[in-house]
C-alpha positions in Angstrom: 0.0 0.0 0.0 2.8 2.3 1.0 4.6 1.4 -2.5 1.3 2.1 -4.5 0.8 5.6 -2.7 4.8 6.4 -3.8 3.5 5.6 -7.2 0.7 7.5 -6.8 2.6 10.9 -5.8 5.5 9.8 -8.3 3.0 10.3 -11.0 1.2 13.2 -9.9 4.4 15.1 -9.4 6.4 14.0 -12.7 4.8 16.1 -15.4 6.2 19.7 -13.3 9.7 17.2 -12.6 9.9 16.6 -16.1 9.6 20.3 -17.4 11.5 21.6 -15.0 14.4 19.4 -15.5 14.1 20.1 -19.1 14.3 23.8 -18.9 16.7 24.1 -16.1 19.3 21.4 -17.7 18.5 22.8 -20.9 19.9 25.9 -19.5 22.7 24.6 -17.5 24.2 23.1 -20.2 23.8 25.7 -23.1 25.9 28.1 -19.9 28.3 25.6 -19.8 28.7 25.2 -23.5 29.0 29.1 -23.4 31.8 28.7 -20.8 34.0 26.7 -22.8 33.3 28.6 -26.2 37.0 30.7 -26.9 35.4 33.4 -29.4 32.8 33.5 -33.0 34.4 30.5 -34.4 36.6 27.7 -33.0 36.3 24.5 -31.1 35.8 24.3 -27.6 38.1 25.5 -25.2 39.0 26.6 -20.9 40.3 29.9 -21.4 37.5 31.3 -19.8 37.9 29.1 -16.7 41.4 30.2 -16.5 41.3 33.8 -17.2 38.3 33.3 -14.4 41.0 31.6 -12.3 43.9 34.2 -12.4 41.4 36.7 -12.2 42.3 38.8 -8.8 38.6 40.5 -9.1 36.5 37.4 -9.3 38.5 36.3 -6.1 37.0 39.5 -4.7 34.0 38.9 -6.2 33.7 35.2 -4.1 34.8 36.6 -1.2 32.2 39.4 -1.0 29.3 37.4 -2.2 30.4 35.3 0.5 30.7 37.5 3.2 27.3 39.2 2.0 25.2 35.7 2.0 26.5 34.6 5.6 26.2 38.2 7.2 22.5 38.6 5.9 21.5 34.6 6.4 23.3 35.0 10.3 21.1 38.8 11.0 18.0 37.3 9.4 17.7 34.6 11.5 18.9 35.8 14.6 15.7 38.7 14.0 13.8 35.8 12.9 14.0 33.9 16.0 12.8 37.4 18.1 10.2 38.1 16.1 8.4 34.5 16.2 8.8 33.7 19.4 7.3 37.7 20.1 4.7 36.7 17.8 3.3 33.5 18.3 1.3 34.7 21.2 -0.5 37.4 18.6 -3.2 36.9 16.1 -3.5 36.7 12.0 -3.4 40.7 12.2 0.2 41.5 13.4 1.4 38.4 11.7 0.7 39.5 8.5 1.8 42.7 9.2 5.5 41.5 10.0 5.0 39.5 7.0 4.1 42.9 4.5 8.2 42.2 3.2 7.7 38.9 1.9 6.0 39.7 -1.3 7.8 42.6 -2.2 10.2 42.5 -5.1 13.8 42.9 -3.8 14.5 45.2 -6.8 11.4 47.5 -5.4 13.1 47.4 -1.9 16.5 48.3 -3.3 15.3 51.4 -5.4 13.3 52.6 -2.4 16.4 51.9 -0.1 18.6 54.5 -2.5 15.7 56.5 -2.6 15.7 57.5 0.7 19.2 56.0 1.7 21.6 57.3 -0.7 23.4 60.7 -0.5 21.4 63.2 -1.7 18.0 61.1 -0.9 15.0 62.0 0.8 16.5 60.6 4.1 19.8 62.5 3.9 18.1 65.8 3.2 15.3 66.0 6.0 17.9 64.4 8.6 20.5 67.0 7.3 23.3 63.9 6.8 23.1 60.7 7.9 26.0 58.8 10.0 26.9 55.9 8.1 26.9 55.4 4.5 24.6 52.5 3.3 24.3 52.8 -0.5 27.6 52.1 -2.3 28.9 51.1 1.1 32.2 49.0 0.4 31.4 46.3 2.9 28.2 46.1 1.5 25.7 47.0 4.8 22.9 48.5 2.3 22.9 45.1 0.4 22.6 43.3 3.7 19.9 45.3 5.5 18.0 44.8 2.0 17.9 41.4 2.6 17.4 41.5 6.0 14.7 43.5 5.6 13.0 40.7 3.1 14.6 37.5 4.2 13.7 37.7 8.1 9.9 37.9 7.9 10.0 34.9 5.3 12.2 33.1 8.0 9.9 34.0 11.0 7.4 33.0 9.3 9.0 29.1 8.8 9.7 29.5 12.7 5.7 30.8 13.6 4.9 27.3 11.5 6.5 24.9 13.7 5.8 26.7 16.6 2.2 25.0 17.1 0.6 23.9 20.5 2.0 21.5 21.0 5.3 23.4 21.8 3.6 25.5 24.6 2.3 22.3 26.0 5.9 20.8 26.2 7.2 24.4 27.4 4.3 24.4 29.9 5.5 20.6 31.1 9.3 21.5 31.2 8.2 25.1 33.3 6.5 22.7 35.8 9.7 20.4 36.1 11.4 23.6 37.1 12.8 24.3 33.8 13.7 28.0 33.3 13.2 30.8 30.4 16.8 29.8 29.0 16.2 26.1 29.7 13.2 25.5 27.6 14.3 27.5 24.9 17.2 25.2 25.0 15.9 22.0 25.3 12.1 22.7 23.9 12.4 25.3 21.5 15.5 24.9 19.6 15.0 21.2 18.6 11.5 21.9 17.3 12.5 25.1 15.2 16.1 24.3 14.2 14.9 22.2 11.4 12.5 24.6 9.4 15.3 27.2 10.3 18.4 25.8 8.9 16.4 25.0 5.6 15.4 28.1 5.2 19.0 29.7 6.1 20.5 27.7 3.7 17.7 28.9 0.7 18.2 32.5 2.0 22.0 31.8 1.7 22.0 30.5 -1.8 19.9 33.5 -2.7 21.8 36.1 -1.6 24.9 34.5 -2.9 23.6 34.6 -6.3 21.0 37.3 -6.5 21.8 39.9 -8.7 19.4 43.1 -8.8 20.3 44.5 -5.1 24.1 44.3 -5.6 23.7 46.2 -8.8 21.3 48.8 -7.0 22.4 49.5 -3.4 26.3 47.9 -4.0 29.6 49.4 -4.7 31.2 49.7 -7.8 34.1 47.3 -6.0 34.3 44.7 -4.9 31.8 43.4 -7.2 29.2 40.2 -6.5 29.8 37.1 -8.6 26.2 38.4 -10.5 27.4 41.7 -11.2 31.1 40.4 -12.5 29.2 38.4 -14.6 27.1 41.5 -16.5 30.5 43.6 -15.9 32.5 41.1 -17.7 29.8 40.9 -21.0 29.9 45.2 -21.1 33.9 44.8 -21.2 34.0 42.0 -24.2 31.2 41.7 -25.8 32.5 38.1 -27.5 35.3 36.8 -24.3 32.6 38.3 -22.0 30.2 35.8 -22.3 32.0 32.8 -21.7 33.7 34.6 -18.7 30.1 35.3 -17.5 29.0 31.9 -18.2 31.6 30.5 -16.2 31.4 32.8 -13.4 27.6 32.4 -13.0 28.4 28.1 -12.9 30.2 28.8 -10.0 27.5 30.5 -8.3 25.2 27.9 -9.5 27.8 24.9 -8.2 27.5 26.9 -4.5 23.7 26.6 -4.9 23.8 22.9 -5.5 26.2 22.2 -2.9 24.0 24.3 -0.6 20.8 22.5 -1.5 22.4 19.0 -0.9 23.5 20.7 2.9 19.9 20.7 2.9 19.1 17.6 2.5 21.4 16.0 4.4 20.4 18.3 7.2 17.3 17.6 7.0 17.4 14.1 7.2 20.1 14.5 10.3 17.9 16.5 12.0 14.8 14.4 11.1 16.3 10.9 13.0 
């Protein structure tokens, strides 16, 4: 019976699978075809992957898609966490109110961050100056509250999902046991939330490592992000650029997959 009902869901799901994998592998290999194409005419060929290699500015560009991705996936969830548990005592109304973010674009975000962020935007001029530069920043704050901004409520609201009644029934149990604040969200919290959490950190990660609008809006000109190397590098050469880009956007796309097998194996790890 259990077979028949895998059968069942097999079926029902392997239309979508099938497309999917066509236009996705489709496009995976026509970039890596790209990747290994030397110029107009010729065979096929890695100077791409080298130049890509010896390149000191796609080195940078790793390193501060890198940095960006872990500091915005670490502040999300950490604001995450505060919100549900604040939350999960409230109603449908301020719920959905923390949750507004979620379905904005992240270009509209961006565009309203420089808006009012950027020098010589609305912020700057009714403040008279503000303290910190966040647009064009070098260590790339503005692209990291932008995401923070999105990513946290989608987060939270992963956490306010496994947070049902069960979880105040246990906390209740572990209170009477004699169990303090810092105890049960140790021991009855944490297990129940980690899970949902860590997937979703892990999508956020991959996102942000990869996305390529908010670099390109709120970002400095240098370092650059993986994304925005990649459209840098097809304005500089319009025939060498594309394979560079193509290779440079597999790598980002090799991080994804490698992040989306963490989640799997996480989540069977944490599932046992």
């Amino acid at each position: 019976m259990i077979r028949r009902d895998r059968l069942v869901t097999v079926a029902l799901v392997a239309p979508a699978t099938t497309a999917l994998l066509l236009l996705f592998a489709g496009g995976l290999l026509g970039a890596v075809r790209q990747s290994l194409e030397p110029g107009i005419v010729g065979g096929l060929g890695g100077s791409a992957w080298s130049a890509l290699y010896h390149d000191p500015s796609f080195r940078d560009a790793v390193r501060f898609s890198a940095e960006i991705a872990l500091e915005a996936t670490a502040l999300s969830a950490l604001i995450a966490i505060l919100a549900a548990l604040a939350l999960r005592r409230h109603g449908t109304f301020a719920r959905s109110l923390f949750a507004l973010p979620v379905p904005v674009p992240h270009l509209l975000v961006a565009v309203i961050a420089v808006l009012w962020l950027a020098p010589g935007g609305l912020g700057d001029r009714l403040l008279g100056g503000l303290p910190v530069s966040l647009v064009g920043d070098r260590a790339g704050i503005g692209i990291v509250l932008v995401y923070v901004y999105k990513e946290a409520p989608f987060l939270a609201l992963l956490v306010l999902a496994a947070m049902g009644r069960s979880l105040a029934e246990r906390e209740e149990a572990a209170a009477v046991h004699g169990a303090d604040w810092p105890q049960r969200l140790r021991w009855v919290v944490w297990p129940t939330i980690r899970k949902p959490l860590a997937a979703g950190c892990l999508i956020v990660g991959a996102f942000a490592f990869g996305a390529f609008e908010v670099p390109l809006v709120v970002g400095p000109s240098y370092p650059p992000t993986i994304a925005t190397y990649a459209l840098q590098a097809t304005q500089g050469d319009l025939i060498r650029g594309q394979s560079l880009a193509a290779a440079a956007l597999l790598v980002a796309a090799a991080a994804s997959f490698a992040l989306a097998a963490a989640v799997i194996r996480l989540g069977r790890g944490l599932g046992e």
